[in-house]
Backbone and ligand atoms as CSV (ligand in chain L), in Angstrom:
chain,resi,resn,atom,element,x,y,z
A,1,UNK,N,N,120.982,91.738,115.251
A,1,UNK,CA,C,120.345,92.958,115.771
A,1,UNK,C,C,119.641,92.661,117.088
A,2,UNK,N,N,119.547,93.434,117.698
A,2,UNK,CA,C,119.001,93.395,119.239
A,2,UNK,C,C,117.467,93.217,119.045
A,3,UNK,N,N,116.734,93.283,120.381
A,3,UNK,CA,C,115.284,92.859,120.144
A,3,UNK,C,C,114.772,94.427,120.181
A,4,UNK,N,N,113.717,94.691,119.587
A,4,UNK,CA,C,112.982,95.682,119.605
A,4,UNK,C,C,112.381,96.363,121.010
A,5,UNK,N,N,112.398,97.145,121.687
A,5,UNK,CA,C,112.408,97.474,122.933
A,5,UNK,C,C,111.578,98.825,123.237
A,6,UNK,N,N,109.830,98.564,123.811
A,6,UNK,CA,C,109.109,99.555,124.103
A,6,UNK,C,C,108.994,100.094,125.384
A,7,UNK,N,N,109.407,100.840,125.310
A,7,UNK,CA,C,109.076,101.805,126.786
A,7,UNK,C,C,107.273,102.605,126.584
A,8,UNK,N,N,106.501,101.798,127.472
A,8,UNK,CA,C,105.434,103.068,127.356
A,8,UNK,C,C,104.125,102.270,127.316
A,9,UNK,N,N,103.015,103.308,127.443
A,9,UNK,CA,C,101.715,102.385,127.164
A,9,UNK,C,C,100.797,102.961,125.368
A,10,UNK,N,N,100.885,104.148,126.301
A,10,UNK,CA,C,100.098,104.978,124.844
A,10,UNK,C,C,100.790,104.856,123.645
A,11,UNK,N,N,100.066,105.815,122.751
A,11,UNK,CA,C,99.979,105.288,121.363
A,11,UNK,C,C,101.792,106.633,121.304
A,12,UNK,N,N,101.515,107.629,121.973
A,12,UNK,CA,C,102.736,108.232,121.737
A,12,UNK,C,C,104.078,107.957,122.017
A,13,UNK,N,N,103.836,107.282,123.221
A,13,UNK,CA,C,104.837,106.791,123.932
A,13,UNK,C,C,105.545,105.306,123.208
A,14,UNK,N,N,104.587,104.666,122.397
A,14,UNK,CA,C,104.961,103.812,121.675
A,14,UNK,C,C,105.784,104.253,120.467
A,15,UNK,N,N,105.104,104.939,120.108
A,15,UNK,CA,C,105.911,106.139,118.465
A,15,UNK,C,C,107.420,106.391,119.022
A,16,UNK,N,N,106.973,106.983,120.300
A,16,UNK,CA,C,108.306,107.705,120.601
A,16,UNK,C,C,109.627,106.776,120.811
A,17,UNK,N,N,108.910,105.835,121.406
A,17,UNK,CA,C,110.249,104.550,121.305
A,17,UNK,C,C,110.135,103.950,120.120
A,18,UNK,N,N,109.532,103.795,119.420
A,18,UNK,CA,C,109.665,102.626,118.117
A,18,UNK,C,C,110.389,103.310,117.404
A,19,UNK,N,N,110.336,104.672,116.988
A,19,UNK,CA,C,110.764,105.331,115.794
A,19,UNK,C,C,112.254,105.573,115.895
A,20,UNK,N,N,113.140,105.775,117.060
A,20,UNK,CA,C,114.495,105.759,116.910
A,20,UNK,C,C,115.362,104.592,116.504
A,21,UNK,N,N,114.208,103.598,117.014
A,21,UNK,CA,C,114.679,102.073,116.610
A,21,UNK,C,C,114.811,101.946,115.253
A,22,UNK,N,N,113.317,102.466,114.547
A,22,UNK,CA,C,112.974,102.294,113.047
A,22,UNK,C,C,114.784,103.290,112.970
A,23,UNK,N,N,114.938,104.247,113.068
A,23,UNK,CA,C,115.757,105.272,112.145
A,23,UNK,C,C,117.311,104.116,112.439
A,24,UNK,N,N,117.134,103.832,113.410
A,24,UNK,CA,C,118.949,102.768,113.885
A,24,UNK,C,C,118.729,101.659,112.758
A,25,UNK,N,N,117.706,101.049,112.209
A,25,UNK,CA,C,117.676,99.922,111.315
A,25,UNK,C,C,118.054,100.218,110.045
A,26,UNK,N,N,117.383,101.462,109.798
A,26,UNK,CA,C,117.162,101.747,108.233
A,26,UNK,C,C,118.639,102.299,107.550
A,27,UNK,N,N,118.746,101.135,106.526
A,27,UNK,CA,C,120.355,101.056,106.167
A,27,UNK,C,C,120.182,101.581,104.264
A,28,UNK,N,N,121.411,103.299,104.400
A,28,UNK,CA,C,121.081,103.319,102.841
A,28,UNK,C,C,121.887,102.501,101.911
A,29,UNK,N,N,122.592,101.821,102.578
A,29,UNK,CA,C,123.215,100.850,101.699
A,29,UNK,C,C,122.556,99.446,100.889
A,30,UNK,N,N,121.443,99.363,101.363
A,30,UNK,CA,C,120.462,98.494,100.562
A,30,UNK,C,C,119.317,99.258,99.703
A,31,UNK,N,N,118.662,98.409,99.452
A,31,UNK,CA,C,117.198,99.081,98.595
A,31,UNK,C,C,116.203,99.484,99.402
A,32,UNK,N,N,115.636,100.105,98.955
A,32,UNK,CA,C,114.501,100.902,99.983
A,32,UNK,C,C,113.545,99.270,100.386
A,33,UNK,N,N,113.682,98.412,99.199
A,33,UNK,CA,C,112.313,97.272,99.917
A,33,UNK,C,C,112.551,96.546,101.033
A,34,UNK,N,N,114.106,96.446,101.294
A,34,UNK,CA,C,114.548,95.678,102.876
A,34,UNK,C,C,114.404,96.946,103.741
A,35,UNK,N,N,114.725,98.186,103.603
A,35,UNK,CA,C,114.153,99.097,104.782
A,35,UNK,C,C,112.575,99.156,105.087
A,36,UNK,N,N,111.998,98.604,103.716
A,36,UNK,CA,C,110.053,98.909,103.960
A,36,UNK,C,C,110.293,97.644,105.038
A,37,UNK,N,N,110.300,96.468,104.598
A,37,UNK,CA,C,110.251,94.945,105.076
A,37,UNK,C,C,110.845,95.630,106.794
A,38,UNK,N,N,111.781,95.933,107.552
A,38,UNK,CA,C,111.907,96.294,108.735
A,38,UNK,C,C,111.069,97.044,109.124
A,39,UNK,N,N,110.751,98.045,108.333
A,39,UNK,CA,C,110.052,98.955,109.047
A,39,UNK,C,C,108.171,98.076,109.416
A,40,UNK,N,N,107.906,97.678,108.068
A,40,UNK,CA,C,106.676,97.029,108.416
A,40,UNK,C,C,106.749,95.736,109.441
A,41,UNK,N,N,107.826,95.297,109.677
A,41,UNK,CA,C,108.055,94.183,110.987
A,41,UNK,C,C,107.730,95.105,112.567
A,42,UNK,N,N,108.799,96.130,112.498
A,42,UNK,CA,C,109.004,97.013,113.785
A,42,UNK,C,C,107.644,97.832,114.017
A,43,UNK,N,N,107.128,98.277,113.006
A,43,UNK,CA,C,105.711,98.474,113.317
A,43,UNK,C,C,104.727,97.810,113.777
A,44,UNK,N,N,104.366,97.054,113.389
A,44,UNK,CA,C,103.485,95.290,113.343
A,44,UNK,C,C,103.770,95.104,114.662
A,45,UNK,N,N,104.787,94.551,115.144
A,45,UNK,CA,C,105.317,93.925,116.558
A,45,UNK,C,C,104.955,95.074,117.724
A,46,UNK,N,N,105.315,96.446,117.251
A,46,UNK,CA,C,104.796,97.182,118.311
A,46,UNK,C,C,103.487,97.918,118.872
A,47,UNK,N,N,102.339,97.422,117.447
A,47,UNK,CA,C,101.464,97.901,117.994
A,47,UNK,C,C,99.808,96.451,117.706
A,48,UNK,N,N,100.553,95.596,117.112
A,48,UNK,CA,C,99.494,95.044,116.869
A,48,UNK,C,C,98.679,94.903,116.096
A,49,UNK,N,N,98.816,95.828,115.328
A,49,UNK,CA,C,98.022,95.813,114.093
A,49,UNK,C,C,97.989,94.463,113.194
A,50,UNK,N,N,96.752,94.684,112.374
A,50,UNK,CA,C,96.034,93.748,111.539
A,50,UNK,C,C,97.065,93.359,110.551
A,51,UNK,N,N,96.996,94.492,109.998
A,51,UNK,CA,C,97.824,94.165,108.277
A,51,UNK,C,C,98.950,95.564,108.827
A,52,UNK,N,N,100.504,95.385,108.484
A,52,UNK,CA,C,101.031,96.432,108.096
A,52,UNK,C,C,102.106,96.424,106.686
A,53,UNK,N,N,102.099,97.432,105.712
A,53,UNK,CA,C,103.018,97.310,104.496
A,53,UNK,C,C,102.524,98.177,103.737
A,54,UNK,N,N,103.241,98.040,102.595
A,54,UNK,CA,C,103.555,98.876,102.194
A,54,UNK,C,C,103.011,98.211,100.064
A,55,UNK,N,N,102.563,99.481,99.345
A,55,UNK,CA,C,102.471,98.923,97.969
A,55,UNK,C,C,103.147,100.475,97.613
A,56,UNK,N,N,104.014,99.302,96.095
A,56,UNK,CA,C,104.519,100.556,95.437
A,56,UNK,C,C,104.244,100.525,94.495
A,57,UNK,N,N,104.615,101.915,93.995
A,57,UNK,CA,C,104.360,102.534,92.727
A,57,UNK,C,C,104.571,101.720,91.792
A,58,UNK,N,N,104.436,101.215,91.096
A,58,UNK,CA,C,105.293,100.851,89.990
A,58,UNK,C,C,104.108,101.313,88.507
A,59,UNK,N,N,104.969,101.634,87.637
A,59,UNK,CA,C,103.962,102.070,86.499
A,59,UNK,C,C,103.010,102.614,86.781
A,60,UNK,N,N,101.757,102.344,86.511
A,60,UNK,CA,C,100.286,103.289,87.005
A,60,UNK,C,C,99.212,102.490,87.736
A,61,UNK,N,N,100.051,101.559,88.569
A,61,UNK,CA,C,99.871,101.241,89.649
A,61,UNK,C,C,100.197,100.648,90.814
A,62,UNK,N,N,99.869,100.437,91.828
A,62,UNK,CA,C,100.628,99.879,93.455
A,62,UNK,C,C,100.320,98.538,93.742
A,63,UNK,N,N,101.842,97.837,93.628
A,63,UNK,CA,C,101.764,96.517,93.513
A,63,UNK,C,C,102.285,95.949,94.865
A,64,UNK,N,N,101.638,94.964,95.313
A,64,UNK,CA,C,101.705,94.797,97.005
A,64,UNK,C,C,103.578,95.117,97.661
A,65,UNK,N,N,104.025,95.540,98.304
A,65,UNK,CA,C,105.472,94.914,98.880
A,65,UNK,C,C,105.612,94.563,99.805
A,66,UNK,N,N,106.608,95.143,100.726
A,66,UNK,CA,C,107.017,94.502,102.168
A,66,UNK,C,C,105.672,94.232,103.130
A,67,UNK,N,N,104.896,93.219,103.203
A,67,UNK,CA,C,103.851,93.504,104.835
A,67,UNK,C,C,104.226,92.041,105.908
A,68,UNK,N,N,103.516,92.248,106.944
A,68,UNK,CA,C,103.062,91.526,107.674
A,68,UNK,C,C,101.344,91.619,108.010
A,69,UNK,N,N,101.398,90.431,108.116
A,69,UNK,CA,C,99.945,90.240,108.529
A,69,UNK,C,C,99.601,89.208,107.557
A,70,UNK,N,N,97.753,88.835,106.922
A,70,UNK,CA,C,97.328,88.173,106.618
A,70,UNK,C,C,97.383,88.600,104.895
A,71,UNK,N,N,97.378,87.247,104.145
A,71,UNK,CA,C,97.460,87.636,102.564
A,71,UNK,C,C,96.650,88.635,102.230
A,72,UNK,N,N,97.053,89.535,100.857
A,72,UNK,CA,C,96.648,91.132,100.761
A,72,UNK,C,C,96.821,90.687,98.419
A,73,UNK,N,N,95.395,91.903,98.177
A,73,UNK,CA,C,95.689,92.396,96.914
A,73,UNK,C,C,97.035,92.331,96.244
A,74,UNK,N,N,97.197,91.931,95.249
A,74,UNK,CA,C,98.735,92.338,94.931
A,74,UNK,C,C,98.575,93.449,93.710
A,75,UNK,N,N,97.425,94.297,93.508
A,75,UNK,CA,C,97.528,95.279,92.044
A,75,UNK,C,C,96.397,96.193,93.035
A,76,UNK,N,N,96.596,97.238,92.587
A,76,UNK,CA,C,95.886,98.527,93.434
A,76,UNK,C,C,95.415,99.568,92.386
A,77,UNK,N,N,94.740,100.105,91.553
A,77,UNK,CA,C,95.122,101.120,90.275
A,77,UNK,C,C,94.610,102.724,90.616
A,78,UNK,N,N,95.270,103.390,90.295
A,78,UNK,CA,C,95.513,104.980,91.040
A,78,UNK,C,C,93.967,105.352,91.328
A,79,UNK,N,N,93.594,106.331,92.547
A,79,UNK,CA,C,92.643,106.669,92.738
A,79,UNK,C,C,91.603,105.517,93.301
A,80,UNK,N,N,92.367,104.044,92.901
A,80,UNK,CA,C,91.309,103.371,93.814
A,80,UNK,C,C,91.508,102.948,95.017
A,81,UNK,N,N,90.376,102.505,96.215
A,81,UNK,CA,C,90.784,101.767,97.508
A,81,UNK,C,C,91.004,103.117,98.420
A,82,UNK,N,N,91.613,102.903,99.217
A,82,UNK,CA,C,92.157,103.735,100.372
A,82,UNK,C,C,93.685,103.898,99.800
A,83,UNK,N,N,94.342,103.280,99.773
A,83,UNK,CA,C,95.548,103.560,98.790
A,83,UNK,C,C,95.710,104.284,97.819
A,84,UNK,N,N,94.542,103.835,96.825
A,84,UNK,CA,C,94.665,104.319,95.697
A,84,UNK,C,C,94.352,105.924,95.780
A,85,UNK,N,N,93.368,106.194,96.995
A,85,UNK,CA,C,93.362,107.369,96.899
A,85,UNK,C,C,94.258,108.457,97.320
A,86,UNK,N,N,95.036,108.115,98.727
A,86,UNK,CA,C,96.164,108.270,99.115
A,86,UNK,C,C,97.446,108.901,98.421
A,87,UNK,N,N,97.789,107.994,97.309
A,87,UNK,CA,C,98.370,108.023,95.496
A,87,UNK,C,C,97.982,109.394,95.162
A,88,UNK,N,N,96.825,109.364,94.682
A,88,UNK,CA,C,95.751,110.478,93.956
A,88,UNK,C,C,96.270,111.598,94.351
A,89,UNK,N,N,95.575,111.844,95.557
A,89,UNK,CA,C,95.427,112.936,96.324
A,89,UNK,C,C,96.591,113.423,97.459
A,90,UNK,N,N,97.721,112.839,97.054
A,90,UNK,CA,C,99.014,112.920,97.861
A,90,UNK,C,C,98.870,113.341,99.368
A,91,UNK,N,N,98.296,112.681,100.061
A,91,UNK,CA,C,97.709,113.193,101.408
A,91,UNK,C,C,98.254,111.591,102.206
A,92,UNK,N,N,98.040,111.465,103.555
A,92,UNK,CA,C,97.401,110.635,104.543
A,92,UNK,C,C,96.052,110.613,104.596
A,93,UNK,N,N,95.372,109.217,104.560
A,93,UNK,CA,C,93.830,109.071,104.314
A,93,UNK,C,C,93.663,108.209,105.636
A,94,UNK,N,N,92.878,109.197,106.335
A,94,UNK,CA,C,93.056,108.492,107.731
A,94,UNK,C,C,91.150,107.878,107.844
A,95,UNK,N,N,90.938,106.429,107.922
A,95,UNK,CA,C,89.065,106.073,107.812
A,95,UNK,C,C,88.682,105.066,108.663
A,96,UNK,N,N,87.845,106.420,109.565
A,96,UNK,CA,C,87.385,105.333,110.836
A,96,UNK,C,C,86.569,104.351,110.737
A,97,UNK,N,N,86.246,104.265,109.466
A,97,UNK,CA,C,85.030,103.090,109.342
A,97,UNK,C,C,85.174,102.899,107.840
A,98,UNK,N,N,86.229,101.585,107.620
A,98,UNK,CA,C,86.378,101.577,106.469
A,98,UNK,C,C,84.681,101.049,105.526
A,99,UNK,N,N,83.950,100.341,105.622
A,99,UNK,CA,C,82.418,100.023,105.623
A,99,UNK,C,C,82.026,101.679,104.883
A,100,UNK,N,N,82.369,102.788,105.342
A,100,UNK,CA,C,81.843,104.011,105.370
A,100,UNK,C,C,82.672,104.731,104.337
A,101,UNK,N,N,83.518,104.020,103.911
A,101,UNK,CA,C,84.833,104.676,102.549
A,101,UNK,C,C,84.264,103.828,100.956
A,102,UNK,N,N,83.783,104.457,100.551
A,102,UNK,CA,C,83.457,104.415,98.817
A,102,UNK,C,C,84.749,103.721,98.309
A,103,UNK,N,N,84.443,102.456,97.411
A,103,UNK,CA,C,85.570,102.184,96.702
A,103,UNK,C,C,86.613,101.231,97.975
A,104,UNK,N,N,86.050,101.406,99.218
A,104,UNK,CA,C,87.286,100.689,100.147
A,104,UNK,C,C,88.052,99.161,99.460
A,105,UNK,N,N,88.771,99.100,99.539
A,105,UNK,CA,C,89.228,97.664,98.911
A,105,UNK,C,C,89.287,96.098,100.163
A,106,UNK,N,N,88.351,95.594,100.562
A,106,UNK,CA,C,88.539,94.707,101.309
A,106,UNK,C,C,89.158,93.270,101.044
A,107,UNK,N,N,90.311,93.835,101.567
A,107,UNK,CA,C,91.403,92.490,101.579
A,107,UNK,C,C,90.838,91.147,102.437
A,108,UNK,N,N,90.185,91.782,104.234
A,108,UNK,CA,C,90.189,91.010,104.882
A,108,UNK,C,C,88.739,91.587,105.455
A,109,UNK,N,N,87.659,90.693,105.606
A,109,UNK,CA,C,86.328,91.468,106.688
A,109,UNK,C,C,86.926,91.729,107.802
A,110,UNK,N,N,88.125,91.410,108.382
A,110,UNK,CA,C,88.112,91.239,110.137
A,110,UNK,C,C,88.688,93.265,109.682
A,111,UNK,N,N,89.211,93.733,109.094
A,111,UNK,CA,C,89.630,95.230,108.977
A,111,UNK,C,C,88.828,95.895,109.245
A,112,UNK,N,N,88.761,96.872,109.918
A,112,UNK,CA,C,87.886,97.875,110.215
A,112,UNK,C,C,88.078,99.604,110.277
A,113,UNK,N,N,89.051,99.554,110.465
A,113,UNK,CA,C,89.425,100.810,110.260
A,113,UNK,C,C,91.321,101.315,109.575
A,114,UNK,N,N,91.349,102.027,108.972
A,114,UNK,CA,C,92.967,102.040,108.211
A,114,UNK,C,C,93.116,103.354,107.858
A,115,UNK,N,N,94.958,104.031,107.707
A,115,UNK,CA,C,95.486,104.780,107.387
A,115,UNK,C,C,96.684,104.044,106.461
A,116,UNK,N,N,96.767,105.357,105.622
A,116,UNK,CA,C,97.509,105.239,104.544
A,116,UNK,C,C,98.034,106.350,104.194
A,117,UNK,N,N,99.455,106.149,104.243
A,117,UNK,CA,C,100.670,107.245,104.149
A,117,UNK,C,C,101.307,107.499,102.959
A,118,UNK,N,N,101.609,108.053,101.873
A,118,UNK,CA,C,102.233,108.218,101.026
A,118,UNK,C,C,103.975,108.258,101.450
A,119,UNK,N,N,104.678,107.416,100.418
A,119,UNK,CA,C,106.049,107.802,100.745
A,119,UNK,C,C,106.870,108.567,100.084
A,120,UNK,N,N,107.398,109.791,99.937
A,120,UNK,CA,C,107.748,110.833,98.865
A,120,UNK,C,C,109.397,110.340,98.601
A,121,UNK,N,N,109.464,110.215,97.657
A,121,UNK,CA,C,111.047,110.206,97.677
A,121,UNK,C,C,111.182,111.885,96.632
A,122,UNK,N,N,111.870,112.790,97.299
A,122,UNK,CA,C,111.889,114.104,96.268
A,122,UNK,C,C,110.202,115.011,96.430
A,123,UNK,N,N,109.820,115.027,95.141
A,123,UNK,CA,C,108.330,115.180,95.091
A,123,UNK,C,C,107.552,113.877,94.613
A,124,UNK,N,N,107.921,113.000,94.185
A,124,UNK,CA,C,107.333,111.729,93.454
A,124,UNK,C,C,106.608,110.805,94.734
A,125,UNK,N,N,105.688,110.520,94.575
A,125,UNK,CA,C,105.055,109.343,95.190
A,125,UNK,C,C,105.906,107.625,94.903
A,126,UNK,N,N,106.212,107.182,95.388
A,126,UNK,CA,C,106.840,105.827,95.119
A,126,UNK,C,C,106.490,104.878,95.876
A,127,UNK,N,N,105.560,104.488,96.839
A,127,UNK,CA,C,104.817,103.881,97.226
A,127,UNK,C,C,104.190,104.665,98.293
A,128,UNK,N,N,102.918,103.666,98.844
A,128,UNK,CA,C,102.392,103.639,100.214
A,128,UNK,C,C,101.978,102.689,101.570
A,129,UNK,N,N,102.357,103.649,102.545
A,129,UNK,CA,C,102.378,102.337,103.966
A,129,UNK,C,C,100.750,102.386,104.167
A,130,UNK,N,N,100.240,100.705,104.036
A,130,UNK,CA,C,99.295,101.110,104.489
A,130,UNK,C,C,99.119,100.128,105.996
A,131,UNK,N,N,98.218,100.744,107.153
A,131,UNK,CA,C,98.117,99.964,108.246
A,131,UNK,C,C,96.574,99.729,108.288
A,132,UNK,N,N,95.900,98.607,108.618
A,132,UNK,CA,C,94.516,97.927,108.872
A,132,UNK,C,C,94.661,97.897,110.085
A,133,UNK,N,N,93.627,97.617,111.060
A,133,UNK,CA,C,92.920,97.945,112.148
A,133,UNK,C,C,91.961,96.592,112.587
A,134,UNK,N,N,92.078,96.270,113.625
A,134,UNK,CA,C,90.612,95.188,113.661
A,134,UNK,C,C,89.638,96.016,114.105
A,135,UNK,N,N,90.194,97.161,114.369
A,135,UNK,CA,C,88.736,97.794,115.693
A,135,UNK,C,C,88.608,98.968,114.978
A,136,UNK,N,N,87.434,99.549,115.108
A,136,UNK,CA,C,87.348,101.041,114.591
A,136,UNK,C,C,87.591,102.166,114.850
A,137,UNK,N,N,88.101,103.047,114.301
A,137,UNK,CA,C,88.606,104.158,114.919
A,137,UNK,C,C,89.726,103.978,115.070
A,138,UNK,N,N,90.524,103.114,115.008
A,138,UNK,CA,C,92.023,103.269,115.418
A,138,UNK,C,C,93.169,104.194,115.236
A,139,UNK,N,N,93.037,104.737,114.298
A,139,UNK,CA,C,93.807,105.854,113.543
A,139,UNK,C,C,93.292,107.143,113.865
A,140,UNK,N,N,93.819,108.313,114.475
A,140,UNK,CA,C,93.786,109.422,114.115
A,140,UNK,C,C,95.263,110.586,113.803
A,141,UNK,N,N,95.097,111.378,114.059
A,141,UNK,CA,C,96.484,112.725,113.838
A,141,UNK,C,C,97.796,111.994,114.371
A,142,UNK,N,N,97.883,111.631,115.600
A,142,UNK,CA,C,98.924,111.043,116.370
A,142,UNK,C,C,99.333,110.210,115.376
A,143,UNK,N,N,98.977,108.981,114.638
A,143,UNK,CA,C,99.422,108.097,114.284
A,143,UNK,C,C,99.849,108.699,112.612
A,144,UNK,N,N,98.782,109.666,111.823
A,144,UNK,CA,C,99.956,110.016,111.020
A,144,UNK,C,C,100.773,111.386,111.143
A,145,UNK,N,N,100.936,112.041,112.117
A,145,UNK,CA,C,102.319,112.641,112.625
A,145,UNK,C,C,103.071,111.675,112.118
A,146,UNK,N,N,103.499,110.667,113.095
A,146,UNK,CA,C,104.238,109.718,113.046
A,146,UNK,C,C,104.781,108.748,111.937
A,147,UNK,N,N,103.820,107.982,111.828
A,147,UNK,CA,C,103.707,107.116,110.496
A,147,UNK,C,C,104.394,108.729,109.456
A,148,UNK,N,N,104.252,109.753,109.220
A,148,UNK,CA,C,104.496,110.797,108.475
A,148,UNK,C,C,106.321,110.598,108.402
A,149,UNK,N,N,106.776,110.589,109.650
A,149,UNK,CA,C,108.194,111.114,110.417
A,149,UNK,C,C,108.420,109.798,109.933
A,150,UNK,N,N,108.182,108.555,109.827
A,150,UNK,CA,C,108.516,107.199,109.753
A,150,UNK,C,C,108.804,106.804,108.452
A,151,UNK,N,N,107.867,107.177,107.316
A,151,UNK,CA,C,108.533,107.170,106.068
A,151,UNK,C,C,109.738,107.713,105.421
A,152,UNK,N,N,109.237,108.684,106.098
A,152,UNK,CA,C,110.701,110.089,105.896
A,152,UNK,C,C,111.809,109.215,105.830
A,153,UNK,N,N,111.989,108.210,106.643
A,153,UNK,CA,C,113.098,107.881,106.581
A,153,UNK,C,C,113.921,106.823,105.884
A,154,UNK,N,N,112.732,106.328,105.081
A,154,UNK,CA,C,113.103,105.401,103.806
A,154,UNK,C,C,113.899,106.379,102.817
A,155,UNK,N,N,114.760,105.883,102.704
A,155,UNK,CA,C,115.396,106.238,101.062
A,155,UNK,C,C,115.695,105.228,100.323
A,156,UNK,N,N,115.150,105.967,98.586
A,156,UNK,CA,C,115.134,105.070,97.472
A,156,UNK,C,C,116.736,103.982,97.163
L,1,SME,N1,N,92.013,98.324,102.045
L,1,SME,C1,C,93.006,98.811,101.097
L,1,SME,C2,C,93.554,97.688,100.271
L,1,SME,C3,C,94.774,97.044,100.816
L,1,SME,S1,S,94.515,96.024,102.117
L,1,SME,O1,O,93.816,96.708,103.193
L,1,SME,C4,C,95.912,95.355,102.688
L,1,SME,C5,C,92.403,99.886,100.222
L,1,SME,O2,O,91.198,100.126,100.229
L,1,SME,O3,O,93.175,100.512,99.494
């Protein structure tokens, strides 16, 4: 496969090139966990982030999968963490100050701020992407637009 290739500075302009790349990778002829594993590489590489990946569903709770970055939780249980709530409340949980989120689950002190995407396959929740931050604030609307359009394109 070719090298990953950004045109741009901003955070949109980055989306806007990363994500056709993400959709050219993502192959339904495998399992959805080698499409998470690319997608959390092609993400990671293009923006820098702390931690990026993904935990899935499994039973009645989210057990670590595809990431990059620094070692992470491997059991998550519904409603807890930033994930867990994510799960819960079938939303994007976007927290500018994780310090300031009840229940936050700290994998790593250097994290500071994170979003977390639910991935729908149908109506079912079956995992979630989550991305860490070193700096605060990093996340707002722009990033889950995107990150939104980016799961979409996993299939089970
Ligand atoms: N902070 C997350 C836990 C996972 S790690 O950040 C990789 C949470 O509160 O759910």
């Amino acid at each position: 496969m070719e090298e990953l290739i950004i045109n741009g500075n901003s955070k949109q302009e980055k989306y806007a090139s990363v994500l056709p790349q993400i959709q050219a990778v993502m192959d339904n002829s495998v399992d959805i966990v080698a499409n998470m594993a690319n997608m959390a590489a092609m993400l990671h590489e293009t923006f820098g982030f702390w931690w990026t990946g993904f935990y899935r569903v499994v039973g009645n709770e989210l057990v670590l999968g595809p990431f990059q970055g620094p070692l992470a939780c491997t059991r998550i249980g519904f409603g807890r963490g930033v994930c867990g709530t994510a799960w819960k409340e079938r939303r994007t949980v976007v927290v500018e100050d994780v310090e300031q989120f009840p229940g936050h689950i700290a994998c790593s002190s250097a994290s500071k701020s994170e979003i977390v995407v639910p991935v729908f396959q149908n109506d079912d929740i079956v995992a979630v992407l989550d991305i860490d931050s070193d700096r605060r604030a990093a996340f707002d609307h722009t990033d889950a637009e995107f990150l939104e359009r980016a799961v979409a394109l996993l299939q089970a």
